[in-house]
C-alpha positions, 0 to 999 in steps of 0.5 A: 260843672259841679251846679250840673251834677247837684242839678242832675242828682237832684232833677233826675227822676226815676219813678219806682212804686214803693216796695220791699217795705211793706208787707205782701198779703198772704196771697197777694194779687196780681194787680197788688205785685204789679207797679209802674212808673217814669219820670227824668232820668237825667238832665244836663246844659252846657256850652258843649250839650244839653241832654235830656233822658225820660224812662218808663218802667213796669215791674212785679213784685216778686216777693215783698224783697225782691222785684224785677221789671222792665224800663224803656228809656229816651235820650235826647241830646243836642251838640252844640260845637260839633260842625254842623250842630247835631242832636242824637236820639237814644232809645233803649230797653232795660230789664232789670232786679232789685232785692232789697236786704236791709232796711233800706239798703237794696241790690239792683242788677241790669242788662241794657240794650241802647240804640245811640247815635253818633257823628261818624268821623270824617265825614260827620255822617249820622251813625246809629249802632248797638251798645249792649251794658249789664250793671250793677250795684247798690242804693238807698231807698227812703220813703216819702209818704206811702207812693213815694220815697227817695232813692240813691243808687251806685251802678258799674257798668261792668261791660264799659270800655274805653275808646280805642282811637278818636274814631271810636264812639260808646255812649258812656264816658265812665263806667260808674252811673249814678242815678238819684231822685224822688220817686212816686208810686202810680 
């Protein structure tokens, strides 16, 4: 498990322009404030699942600190002890803040929207419902060259909830989302 995690943190990607070091013209365009980006979000295999997640965002710079945007997520996920085997597709909508305030430290703040599917119990039926998330927390931020950089970031999810009964399904099992990786500037 712990190869799962080293691999997660290591592969999981998001790819973010670099900001909040630079410095803005005195009357920036709006082609200059304007970033994008995409990549991995996650990636795991076990003998239980194997999980892939690609996200894509588009963000402003609203200030040379502070940024906000959106990013559009995938999830893919394939069970394989479940009877019968099933694969879920999740797909989601995030937007999201970023101010940075020292250094390379920033703040990110989040809403998420997630459609998830689930194997509804007994009847193992594919169940697809809403689940609703605001996060929020901290990271480091270490460039790479000019697009590129390093991030690591702590999130809680602060709207996590904990299953009631077997019957309930959340497509989280902890509220704390660690996301790392080597972002690149487009």
């Amino acid at each position: 498990k712990l190869a799962l995690v080293i691999t997660f943190l290591m592969v999981g990607t998001m790819a973010f322009a670099q900001w909040g070091q630079e410095q803005m013209a005195e009357k920036p365009s709006v082609r200059d404030r304007i970033f994008v980006g995409g990549g991995l979000g996650g990636l795991s295999f076990s003998s239980y699942y194997d999980y892939v997640a690609i996200n894509l965002l588009v963000g402003y710079k609203i200030t040379p600190k502070l940024a906000g945007g959106v990013q559009l997520q995938y999830k893919f996920t394939k069970y394989k002890q479940t009877k019968p085997e099933f694969n879920a597709n999740d797909y989601g909508v995030s937007p999201f803040l970023r101010f940075n305030f020292y250094g390379p430290l920033f703040l990110h703040v989040e809403y998420e929207y997630l459609s998830y599917q689930y194997q509804a119990y007994p009847t193992y039926e594919k169940t697809r419902d809403g689940y609703s998330s605001f996060l929020g927390g901290g990271g480091f931020f270490q460039p790479i060259g000019r697009n590129a950089g390093f991030f690591l970031a702590a999130l809680y999810n602060f709207t996590y909830r904990d299953p009631q009964s077997p019957y309930d399904f959340y497509p989280y099992n902890s509220p704390f989302v660690l996301r790392a990786g080597v972002t690149a500037g487009f």
